[in-house]
N, C-alpha and C positions, 0 to 999 in steps of 0.2 A: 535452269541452264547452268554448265558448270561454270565455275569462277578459275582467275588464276591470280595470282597477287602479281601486281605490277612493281617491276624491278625492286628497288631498293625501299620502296615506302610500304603502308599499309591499307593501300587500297585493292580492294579484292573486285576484278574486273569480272562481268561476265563474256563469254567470248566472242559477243558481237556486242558493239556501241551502234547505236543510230547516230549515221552521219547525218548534217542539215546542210549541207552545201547546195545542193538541188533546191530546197523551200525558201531560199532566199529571195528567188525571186530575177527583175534582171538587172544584169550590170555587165561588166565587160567580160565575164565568161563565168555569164548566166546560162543557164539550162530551158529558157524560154519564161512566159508567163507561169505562175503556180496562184492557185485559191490557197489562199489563206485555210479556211476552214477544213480543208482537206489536209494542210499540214498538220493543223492541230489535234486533229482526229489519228493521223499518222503516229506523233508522238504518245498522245495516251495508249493508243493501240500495240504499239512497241512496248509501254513499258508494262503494260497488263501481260503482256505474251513472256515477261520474264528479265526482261533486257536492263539491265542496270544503270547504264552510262550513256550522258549525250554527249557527241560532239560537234561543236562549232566555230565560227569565227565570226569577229566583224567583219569583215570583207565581205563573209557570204549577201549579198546583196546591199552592200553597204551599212550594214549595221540590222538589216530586216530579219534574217535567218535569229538570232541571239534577241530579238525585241519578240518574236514568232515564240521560241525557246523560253521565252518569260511568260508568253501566256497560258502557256500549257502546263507550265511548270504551276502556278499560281490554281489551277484544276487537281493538281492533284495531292491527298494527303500527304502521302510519302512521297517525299523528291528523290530522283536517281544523284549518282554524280555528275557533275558538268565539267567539262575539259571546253574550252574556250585558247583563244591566240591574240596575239597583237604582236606589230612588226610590219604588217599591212594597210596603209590610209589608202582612201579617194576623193578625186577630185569631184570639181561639177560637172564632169562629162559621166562621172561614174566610173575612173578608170582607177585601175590599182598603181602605187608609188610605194617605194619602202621608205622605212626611216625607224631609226633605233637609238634616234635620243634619247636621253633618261626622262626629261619633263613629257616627251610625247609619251614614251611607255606606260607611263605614272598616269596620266590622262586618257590613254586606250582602258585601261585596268579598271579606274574607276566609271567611266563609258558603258565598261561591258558589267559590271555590277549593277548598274542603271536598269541597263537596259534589261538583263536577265530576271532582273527581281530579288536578287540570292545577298548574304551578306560574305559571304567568301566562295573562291573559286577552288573546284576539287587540285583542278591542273591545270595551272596557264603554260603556255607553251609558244614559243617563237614560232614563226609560222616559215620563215624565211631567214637565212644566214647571206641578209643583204641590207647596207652594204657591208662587207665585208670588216673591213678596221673598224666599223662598230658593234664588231660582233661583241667582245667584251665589256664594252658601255653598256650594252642593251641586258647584258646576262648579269649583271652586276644589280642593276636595278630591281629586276622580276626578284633575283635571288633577297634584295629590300624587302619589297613587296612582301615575299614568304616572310620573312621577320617578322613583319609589321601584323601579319594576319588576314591580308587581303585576299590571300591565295594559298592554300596549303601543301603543294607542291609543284616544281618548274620543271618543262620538260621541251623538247626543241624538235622543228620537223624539216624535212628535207635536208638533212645534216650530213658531211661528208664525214669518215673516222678520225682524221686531222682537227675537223670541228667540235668534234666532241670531246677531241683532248684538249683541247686549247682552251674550252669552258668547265671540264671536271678540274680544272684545277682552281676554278676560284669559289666556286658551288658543285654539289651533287646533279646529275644531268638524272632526274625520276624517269623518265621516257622519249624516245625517237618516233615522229610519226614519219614513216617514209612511205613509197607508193611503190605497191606491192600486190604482182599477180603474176597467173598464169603467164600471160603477155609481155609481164613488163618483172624482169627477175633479177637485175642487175644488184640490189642486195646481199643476194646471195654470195657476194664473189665476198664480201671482208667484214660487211657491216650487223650481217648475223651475228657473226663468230666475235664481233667487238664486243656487239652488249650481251653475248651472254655470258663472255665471259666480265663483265665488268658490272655487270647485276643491274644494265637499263635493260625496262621495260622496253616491248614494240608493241606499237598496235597502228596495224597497214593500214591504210588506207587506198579506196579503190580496187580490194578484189575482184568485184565485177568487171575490171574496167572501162568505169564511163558507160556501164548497159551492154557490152560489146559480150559479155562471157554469160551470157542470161537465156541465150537463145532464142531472145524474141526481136533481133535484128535481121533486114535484109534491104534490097536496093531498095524495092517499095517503101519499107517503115522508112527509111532514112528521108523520102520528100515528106514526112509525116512533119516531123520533126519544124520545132517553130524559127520563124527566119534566123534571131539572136541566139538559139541557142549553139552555145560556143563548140560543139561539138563538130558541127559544118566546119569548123576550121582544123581540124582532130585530124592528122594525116591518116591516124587509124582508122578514120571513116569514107576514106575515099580510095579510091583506084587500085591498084594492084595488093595494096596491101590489106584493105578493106575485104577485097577475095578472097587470100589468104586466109583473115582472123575466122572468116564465115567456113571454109572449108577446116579450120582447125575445129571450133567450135560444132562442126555437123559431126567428127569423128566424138567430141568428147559426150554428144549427145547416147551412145550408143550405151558407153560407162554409166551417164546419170540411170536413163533406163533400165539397163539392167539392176540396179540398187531402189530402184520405185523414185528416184527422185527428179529432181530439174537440173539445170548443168548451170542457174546460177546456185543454186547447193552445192553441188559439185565442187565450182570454182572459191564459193566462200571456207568449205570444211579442207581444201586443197593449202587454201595460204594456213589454216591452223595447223597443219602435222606437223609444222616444224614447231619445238621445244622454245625456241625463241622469241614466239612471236606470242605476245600475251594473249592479243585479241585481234579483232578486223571490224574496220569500221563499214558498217554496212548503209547505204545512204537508201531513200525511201521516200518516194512523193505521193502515195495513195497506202490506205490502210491494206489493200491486197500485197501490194508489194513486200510490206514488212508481216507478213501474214506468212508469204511464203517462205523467204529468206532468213528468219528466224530460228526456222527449225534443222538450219547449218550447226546451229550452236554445239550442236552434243553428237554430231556425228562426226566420229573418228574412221578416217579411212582407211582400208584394210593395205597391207605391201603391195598385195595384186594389182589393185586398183591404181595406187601410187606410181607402178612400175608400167602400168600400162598409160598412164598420161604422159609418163615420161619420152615411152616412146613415141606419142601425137605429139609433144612440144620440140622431141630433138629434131 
């Protein structure tokens, strides 16, 4: 698969990452039950098929997704990159709180090395710019961390342009994970045009959107779907707008078609045309899934094609 080097460092991404958000398991916006063994089967399967880079959080299922991420990792010879977060705790209900003290961050970092098995982290990255006036306690620290050798480069998600100039002045910002698709484009309006011209990396996450851009949604599947998972609460998955994504989605199916593919290809080789965006995180709960999804990585879409989604999205 091709690579792209991410912003300003020297890591050469391939251009899909296995996301682990889904294999965590549940917690408060879990994705339902998951088998273990199927995850782990998932990530070997990923990285056999080419895929270079994991990513995760402790959050994802309270600390389960990144302890899942250790044991797969520990199976195999050659280890990919790992991109991991913190900025995220839970409590005993299982619910997420932010906090970006220096001693909590110092303690996630060391947590998630625990848990993962690794002795340094590819890219720790802030998961959240909350709360706010700690945003530079918290980046001051990771930016420690990188010193120290804990982590060999920091990188922040869900970041507004304001935020990311408020922390390149005290560190280098290696990468932006923001959420990035068909459905959801709001990106595009500043925050492209910031990192590319400022040499961060992107790498989206959620171009499927949540399953919604894969074309194996509809009312049926949606009672499929297990009570917790947090998706039942997704405005995108109910009522008029739910319609919508399904009637957008039936037009983009026509495009996949005609190119031999699926329309979640489609939607994944859609968020890479753009030059700014290094990579997409592709998330994966069975070995078919990241079976199919994978082979977005190296197809580039032609103007035509570009030009005719544009017209199903306007």
């Amino acid at each position: 698969m091709r690579t792209r080097k991410l912003g300003n460092t020297d890591l050469e991404l391939t251009a899909i990452g296995l996301g682990t958000w889904a294999i965590g398991g549940p917690w408060q916006f879990g994705w339902g039950p998951q088998d273990d063994a199927d995850s782990i089967r998932t990530i070997l399967t990923a990285i056999d098929a080419g895929i270079n880079w994991i990513d995760t959080a402790p959050i994802y299922g309270c600390g389960h997704s990144e302890y899942i991420v250790g044991l797969a990792l520990r199976e195999m010879s050659e280890k990919p990159l790992v991109a991991t977060k913190c900025s995220l705790l839970w409590n005993d209900k299982r619910e997420k709180y932010s906090c970006l003290d220096r001693d909590s961050i110092i303690a996630e970092c060391e947590d998630s090395l625990r848990r993962l098995g690794i002795e340094t982290i590819d890219l720790y990255q802030m998961h959240w710019p909350v709360p706010d006036e700690q945003i530079e306690e918290g980046w001051e620290t990771m930016a420690k961390l990188a010193q120290q050798g804990k982590v060999r480069y920091i990188g922040v998600s869900n970041f507004t342009v304001s935020q990311l100039e408020r922390v390149s002045k005290l560190h280098p910002v290696a990468s932006l994970q923001p959420p990035y698709s068909m459905l959801r484009r709001d990106i595009e309006n500043n925050l492209l045009d910031y990192c590319g011209k400022n040499n961060i990396g992107v790498v989206a996450y959620s171009p499927m959107q949540k399953g919604l851009l894969t074309g194996k949604f509809s009312v049926e599947h949606i009672k499929t779907l297990a009570p917790d998972d947090h998706r039942l609460r997704d405005p995108n998955f109910s009522g008029e707008k739910f319609d919508k994504n399904l009637a957008i989605v039936d037009k983009l199916k026509s495009i996949a078609d005609r190119r031999g593919k699926t329309v979640a290809q489609l939607a994944i080789a859609w968020v890479l045309r753009k030059e700014e965006v290094t990579a997409a995180i592709v998330g994966a709960r069975k070995q078919k899934q990241i079976e199919e999804t994978v082979q977005a990585g190296d197809w580039v879409l032609s103007e035509e094609d570009v030009a005719n989604i544009e017209l199903i999205l306007s």
